[in-house]
C-alpha positions as CSV (number, residue, x, y, z in Angstrom):
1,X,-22.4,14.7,3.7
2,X,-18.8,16.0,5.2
3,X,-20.2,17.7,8.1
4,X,-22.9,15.3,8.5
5,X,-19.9,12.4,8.7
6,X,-17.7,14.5,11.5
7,X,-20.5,14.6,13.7
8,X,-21.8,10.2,13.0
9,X,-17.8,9.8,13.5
10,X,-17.4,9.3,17.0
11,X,-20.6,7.2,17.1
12,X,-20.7,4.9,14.1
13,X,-16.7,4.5,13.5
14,X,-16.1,3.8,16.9
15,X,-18.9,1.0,17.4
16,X,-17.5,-0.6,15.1
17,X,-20.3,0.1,11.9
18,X,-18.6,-1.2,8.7
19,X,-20.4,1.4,6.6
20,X,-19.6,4.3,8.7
21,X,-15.8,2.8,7.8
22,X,-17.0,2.8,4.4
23,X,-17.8,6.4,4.6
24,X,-14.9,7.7,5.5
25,X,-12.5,5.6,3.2
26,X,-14.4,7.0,0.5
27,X,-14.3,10.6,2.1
28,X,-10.6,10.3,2.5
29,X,-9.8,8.7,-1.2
30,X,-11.7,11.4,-3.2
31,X,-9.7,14.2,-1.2
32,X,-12.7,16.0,0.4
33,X,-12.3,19.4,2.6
34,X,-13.0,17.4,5.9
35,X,-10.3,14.7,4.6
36,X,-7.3,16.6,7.1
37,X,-9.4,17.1,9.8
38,X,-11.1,13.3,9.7
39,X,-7.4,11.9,9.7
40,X,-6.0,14.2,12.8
41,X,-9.2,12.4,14.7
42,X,-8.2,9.6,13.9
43,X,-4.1,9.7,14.3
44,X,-3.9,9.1,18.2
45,X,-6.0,5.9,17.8
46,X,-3.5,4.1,14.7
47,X,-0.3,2.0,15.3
48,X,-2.2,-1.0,16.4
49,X,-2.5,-2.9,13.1
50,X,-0.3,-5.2,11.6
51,X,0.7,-4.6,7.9
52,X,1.2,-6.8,5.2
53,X,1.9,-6.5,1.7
54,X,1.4,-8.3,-1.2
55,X,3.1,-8.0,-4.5
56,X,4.6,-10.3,-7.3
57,X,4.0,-10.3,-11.3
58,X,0.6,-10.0,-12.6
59,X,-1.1,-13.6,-12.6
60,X,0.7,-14.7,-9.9
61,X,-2.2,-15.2,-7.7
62,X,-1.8,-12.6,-5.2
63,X,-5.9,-12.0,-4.7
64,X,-6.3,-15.9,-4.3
65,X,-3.7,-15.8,-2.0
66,X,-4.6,-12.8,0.3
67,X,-8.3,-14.6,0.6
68,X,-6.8,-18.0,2.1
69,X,-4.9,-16.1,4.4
70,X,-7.9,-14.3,5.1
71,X,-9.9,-17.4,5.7
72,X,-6.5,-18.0,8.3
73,X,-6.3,-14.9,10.1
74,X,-10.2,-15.3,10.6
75,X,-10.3,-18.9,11.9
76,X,-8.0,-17.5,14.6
77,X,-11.2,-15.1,14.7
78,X,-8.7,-11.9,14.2
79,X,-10.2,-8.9,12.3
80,X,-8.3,-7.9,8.8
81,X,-8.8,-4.9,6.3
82,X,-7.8,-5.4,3.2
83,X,-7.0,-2.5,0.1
84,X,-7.0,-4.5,-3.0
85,X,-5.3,-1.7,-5.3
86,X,-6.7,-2.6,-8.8
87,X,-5.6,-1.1,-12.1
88,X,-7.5,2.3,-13.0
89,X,-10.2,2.2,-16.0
90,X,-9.1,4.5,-18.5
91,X,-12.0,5.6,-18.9
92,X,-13.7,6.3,-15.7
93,X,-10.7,6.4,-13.3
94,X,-12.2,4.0,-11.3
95,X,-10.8,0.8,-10.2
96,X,-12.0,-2.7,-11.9
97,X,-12.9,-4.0,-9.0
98,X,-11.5,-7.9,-9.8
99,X,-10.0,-8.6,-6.5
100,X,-13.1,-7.8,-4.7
101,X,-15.0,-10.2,-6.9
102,X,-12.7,-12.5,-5.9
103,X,-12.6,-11.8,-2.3
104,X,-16.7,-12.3,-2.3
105,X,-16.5,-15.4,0.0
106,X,-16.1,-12.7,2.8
107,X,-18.7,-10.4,1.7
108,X,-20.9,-10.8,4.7
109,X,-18.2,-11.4,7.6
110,X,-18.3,-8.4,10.0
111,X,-15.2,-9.3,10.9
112,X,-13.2,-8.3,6.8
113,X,-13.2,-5.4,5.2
114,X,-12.8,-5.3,1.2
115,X,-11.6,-1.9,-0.5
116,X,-10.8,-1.4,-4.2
117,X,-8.9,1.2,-5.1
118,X,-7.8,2.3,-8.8
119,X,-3.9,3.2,-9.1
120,X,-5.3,6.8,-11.3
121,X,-2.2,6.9,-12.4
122,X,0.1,6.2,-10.1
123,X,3.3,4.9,-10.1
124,X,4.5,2.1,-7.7
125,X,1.7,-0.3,-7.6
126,X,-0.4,1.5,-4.9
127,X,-2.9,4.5,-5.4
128,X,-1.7,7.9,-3.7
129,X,-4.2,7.9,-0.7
130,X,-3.5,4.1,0.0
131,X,-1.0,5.5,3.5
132,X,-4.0,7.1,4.9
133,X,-6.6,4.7,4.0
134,X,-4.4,1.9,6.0
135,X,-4.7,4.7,9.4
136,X,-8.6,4.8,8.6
137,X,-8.4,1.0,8.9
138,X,-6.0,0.7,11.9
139,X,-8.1,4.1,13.8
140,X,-10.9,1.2,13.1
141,X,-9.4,-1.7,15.1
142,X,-8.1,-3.7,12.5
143,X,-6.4,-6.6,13.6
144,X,-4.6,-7.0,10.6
145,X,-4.0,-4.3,7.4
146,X,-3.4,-6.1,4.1
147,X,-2.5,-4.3,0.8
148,X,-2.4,-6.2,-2.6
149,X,-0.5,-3.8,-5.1
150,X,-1.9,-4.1,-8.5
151,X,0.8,-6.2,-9.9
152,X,3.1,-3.9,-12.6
153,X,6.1,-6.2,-11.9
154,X,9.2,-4.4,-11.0
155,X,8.9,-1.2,-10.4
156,X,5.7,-1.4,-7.9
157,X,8.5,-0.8,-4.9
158,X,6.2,1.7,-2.5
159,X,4.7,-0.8,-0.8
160,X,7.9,-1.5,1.3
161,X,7.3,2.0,2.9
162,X,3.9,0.9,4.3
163,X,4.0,-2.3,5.0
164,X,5.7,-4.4,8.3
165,X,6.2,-7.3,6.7
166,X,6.4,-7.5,2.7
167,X,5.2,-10.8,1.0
168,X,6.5,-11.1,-2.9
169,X,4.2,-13.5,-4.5
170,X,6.2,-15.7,-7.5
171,X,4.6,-18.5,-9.7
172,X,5.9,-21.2,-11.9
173,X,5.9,-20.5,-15.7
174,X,5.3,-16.9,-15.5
175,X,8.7,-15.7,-16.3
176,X,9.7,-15.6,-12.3
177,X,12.7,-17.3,-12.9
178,X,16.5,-16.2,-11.5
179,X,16.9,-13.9,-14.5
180,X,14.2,-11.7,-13.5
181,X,15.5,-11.3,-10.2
182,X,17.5,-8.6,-10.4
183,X,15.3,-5.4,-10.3
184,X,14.3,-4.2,-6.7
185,X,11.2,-6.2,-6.3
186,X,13.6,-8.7,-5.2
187,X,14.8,-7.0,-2.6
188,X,12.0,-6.0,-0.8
189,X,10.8,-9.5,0.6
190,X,10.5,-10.4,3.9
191,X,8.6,-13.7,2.4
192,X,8.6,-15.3,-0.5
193,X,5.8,-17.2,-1.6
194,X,5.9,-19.8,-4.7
195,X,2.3,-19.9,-5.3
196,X,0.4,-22.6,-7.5
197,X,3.3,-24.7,-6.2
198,X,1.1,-27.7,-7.8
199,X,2.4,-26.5,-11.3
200,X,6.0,-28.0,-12.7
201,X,8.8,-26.2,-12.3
202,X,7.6,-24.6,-8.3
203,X,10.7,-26.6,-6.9
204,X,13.0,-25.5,-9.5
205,X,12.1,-21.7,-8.9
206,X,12.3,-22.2,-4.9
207,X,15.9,-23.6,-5.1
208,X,16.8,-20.5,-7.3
209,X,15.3,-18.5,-4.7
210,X,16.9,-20.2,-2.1
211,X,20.3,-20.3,-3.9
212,X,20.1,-16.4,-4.8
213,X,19.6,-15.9,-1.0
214,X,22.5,-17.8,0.2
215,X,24.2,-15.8,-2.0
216,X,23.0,-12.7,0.1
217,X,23.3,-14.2,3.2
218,X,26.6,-12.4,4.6
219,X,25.0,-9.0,4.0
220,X,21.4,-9.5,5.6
221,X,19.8,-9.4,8.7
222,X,17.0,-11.4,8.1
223,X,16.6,-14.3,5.8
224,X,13.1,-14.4,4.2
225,X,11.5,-17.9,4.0
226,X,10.5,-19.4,0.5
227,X,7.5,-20.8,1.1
228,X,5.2,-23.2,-1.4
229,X,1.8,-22.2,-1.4
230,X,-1.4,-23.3,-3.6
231,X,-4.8,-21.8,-3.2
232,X,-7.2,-24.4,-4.6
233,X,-8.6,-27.1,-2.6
234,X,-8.7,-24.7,0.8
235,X,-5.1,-24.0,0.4
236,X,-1.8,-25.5,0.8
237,X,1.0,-24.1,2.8
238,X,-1.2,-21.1,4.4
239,X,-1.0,-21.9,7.4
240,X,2.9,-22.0,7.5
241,X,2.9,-18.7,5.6
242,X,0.9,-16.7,8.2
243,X,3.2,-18.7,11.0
244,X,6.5,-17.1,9.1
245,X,4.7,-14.0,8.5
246,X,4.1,-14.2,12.5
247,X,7.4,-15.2,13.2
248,X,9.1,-11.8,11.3
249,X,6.8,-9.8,13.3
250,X,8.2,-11.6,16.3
251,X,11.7,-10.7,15.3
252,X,10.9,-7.0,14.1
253,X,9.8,-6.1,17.5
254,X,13.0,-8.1,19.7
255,X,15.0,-6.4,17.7
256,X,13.5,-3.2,17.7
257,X,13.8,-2.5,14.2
258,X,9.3,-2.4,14.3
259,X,9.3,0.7,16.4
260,X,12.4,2.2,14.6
261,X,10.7,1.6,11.2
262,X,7.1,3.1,12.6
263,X,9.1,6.3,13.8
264,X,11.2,6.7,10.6
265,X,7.9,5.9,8.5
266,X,6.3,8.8,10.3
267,X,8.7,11.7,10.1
268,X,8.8,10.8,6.1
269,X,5.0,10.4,5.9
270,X,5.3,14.4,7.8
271,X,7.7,15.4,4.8
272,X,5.3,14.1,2.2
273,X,2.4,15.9,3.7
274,X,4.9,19.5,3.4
275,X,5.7,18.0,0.2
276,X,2.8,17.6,-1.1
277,X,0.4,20.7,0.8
278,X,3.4,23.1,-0.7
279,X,2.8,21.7,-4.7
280,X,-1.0,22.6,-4.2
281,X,0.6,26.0,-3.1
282,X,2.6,26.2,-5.9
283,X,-0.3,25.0,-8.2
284,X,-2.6,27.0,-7.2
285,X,-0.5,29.9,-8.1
286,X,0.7,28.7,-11.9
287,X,-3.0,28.0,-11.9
288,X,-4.1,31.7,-11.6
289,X,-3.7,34.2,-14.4
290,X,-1.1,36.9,-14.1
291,X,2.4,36.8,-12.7
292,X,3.4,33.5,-12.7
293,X,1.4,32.4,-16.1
294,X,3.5,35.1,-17.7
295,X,6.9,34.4,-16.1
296,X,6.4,30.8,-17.4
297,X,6.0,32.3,-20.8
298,X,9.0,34.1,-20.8
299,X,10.7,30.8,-19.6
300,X,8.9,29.1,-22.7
301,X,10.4,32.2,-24.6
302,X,13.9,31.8,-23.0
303,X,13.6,35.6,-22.0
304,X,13.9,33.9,-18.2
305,X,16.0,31.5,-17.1
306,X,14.0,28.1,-15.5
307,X,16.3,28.9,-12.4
308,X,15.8,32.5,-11.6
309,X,11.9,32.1,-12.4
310,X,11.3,28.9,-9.9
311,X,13.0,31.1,-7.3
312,X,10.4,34.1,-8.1
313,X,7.8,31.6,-7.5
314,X,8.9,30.6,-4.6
315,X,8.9,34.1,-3.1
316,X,5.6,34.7,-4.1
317,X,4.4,31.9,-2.4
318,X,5.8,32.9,0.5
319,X,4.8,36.4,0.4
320,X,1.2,35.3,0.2
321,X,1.2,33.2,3.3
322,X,2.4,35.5,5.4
């Protein structure tokens, strides 16, 4: 199927064939050989999309959400791609697929794109391969890139280094209250949204919002919005939350902190690739039988230092590359 795909590449991925896209997310997320080569085909056509993020407590209504804004960004007849990053099954690997179910509504639009993918594991609210699954999506011609984390709470922080603009999604009654502020998640907003705004308490938790932000106010450049939003009865309050979404793009870029971001995300995505190609080095060898396998029993033994034998390692790996 790999070499078949390189080849269909320039044909079906450029015209714009939705299942050809398909093809290659799925190439890319299951770590095929041709996955490095797709990816430097497809790295001189990305930087056009727009990337938002979407992340808040679980039951917050982030899916529910990210489909009116949908429905938005398509009435102005825009394209969007949208990774719904779904918790992994424990016993497959694979992701539940919830947010697509409720994405349905946009099943047969040509103009969205729907991808589930499970977290397997890892930390931060996104899956590993969700960076180069937005550049499949931007190589595309994605108007618009959004990513809805899976919704751990606090500690799902990555999706600040992919997104532009970073929406954190807070409800009424869920425990989003100004005691649960504190954590990082906080932080990270360019937007806040009060979603189900319709339920008591939604003006109480966007005067805490707004009150902890005033608070801030001397140390930041940009003030996020609080915006009230509610999902049932075609939306309230979408419309103004894709014009403030619009209006920190708008400020990004005449500031220049948009293209200083991009470059900055790119040297650290470069590191991450060393990072991460020089662990499957390293892998590979504590993998094999011999040398390493029985330095790391002598570590276990205490006969070797930790110190001295990572450093061996490290030479060996070396001396094989060359």
């Amino acid at each position: 199927m790999g070499g078949v795909l390189l080849a269909d590449l320039p044909q079906g991925f450029w015209s714009g064939e939705q299942r050809s896209l398909a093809r290659v997310i799925s190439l890319v997320e299951n770590e095929m050989p041709e996955k490095d080569e797709i990816l430097r085909k497809l790295y001189q056509h990305t930087g056009r999309s727009y990337i938002l993020g979407f992340t808040g407590s679980p039951g917050a209504g982030k899916s529910s959400l990210v489909d009116s804004i949908i429905r938005e960004i398509r009435r102005r007849k825009q394209t969007v791609g949208v990774i719904a990053v779904d918790p992994s099954s424990p016993f497959t690997g694979g992701a539940f697929l919830g947010d697509r179910i409720r994405m349905n509504e946009h099943a047969l639009d040509d103009g969205v794109f729907v991808r589930s993918m499970a977290t397997r594991g890892s930390l931060g609210g996104l899956a590993k391969t969700t960076k180069e699954v937005v550049k499949v999506m931007d190589a595309f011609g994605m108007d618009w890139i959004i990513i809805e984390t899976v919704g751990v709470g606090q500690s799902e922080l990555d999706i600040m280094y992919i997104a532009d603009s970073t929406i954190v999604v807070l409800t009424p009654g869920a425990g989003d209250s100004i005691q649960s502020m504190k954590a990082g998640i906080m932080e990270i907003a360019d937007v806040f949204a009060i979603n189900k705004c319709d339920m008591p308490g939604a003006d109480t938790l966007a005067l805490e919002v707004n009150l902890m932000l005033d608070m801030q106010d001397d140390h930041i450049k940009w003030r996020p919005p609080v915006l009230k939003t509610a999902t049932i009865n075609r939306g309230e309050g979408i419309e103004e939350l894709l014009g403030a979404i619009e209006t920190h793009r708008d400020y990004l870029k005449e500031k220049g902190f948009f293209e200083a971001r991009r470059k900055e995300r790119t040297k650290n995505e470069t590191l991450d690739i060393v990072n991460y190609q020089w662990q499957r080095l390293v892998r590979k060898q504590v993998d094999s039988p011999g040398r390493v396998k029985d330095l790391l029993d002598k570590v276990a033994s205490m006969e070797v230092d930790p110190y001295t034998a990572s450093s061996k390692i490290i030479e060996w790996v070396i001396a094989d590359l060359k």
